[in-house]
N, C-alpha and C positions, 0 to 999 in steps of 0.2 A: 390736362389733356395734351401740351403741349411734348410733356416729357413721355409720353408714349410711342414719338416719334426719333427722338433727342439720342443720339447715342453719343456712349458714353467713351468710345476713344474712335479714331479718325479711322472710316470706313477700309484703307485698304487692312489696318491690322486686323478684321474680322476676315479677311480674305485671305491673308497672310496665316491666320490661328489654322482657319480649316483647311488649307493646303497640307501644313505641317499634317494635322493630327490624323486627315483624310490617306495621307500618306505613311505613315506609321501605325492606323490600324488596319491598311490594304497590308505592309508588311507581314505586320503579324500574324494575321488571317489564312495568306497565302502561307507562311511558314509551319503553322498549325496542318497541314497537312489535308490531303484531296478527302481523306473519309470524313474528315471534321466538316468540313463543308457539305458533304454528301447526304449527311444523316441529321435530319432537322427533328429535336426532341426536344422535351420539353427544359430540359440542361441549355438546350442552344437557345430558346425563346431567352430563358435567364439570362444567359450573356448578355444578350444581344440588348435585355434592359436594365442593365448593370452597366454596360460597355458604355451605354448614351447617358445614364447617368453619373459614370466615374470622367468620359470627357463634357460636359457640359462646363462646367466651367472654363476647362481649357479653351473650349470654344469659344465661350459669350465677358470670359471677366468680369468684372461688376456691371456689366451689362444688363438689362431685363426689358428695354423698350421693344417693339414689334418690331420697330425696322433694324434693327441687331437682326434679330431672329430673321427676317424675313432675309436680308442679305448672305446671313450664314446657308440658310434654306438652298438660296440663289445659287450661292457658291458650290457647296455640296452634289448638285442636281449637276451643275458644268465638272464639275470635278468626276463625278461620276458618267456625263456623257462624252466626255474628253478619254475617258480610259478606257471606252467602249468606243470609240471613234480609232483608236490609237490600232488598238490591239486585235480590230477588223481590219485594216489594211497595212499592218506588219507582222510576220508569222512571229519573228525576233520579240517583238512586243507580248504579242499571245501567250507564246511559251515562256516568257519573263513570270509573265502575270499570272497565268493559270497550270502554267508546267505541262507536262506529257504522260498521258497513257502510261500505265506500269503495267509489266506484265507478272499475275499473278502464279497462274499455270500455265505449261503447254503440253502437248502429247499425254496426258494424264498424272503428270506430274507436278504436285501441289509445292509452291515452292513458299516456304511455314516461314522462314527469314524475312522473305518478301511482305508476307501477310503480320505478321509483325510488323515490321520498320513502318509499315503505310497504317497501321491500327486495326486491321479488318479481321476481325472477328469469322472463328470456323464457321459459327451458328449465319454471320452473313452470307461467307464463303457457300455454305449449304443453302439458303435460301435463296438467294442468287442461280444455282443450280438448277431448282426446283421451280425456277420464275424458268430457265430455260429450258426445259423440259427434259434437262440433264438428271436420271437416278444414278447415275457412276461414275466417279471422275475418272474412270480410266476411258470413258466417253467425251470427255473434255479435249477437242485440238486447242483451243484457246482461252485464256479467261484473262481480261483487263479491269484493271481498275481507272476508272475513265476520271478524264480532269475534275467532271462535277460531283464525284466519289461514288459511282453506281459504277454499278460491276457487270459488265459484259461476258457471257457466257457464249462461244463459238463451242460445238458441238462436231464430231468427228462427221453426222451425218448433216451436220448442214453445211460443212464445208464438201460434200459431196455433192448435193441439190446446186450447191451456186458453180460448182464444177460444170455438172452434167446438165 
């Protein structure tokens, strides 16, 4: 019973492990690009339990006792509310972490390069359109691809409505 609590190397290197790795897969994730983020399928569920299963070790070492886990847990939770603390009250922060709005179209011009380099598929491009009540992109004054990878649709007439 005792070794359930016993860890197996000195508490701050589990705090040390998930800083690094916490830090290296915000990297990555953020590098992967705003639509990868955006579009949660059943590929991203996979990752996501592939991800936790390929750093577990990195994490824990020959570690298996609850209080490992539980400190990692700990860490994690702070690590994740520290980057959410950060990047609320520095815009510098934010746009590090989450990047900026890309604009897809404007004036009804679809720009295909754009929609490339960011991964956003026409069929999205189109359904996105269709969520804004857009049947024409030459009715398009605006269209974003937003930090959390959904696609804002500005509209020739609703930029008139917020006008008038």
């Amino acid at each position: 019973m005792s070794q359930l609590l016993q860890l197996s190397m000195p508490w701050w290197e589990f705090v040390l492990r998930a800083v690094v790795v916490y830090g290296v897969l915000l990297a990555m994730i953020r590098l992967s690009g705003k639509r990868t983020m955006g579009q949660f399928t059943a590929f991203d569920m996979l990752l996501i339990v592939l991800l936790g299963n390929a750093v577990q070790n990195a994490l824990l070492g020959e570690d298996s006792s609850i209080a490992g886990g539980l400190l990692l847990a700990a860490t994690l939770i702070t690590l994740n509310w520290l980057v959410g603390f950060f990047a609320s009250r520095s815009q510098k922060v934010e746009r590090l972490l989450e990047g900026e709005p890309v604009v897809l179209a404007r004036n009804g011009h679809v720009f295909r390069d754009v929609l490339k380099r960011e991964l956003v598929s026409r069929d999205d491009f189109a359904k996105a359109m269709r969520e804004a009540g857009c049947s024409d992109v030459n009715h398009v004054h605006l269209a974003l691809l937003e930090t959390n990878g959904h696609i804002t649709i500005l509209t020739r007439d609703s930029e008139k409505n917020a006008a008038g």
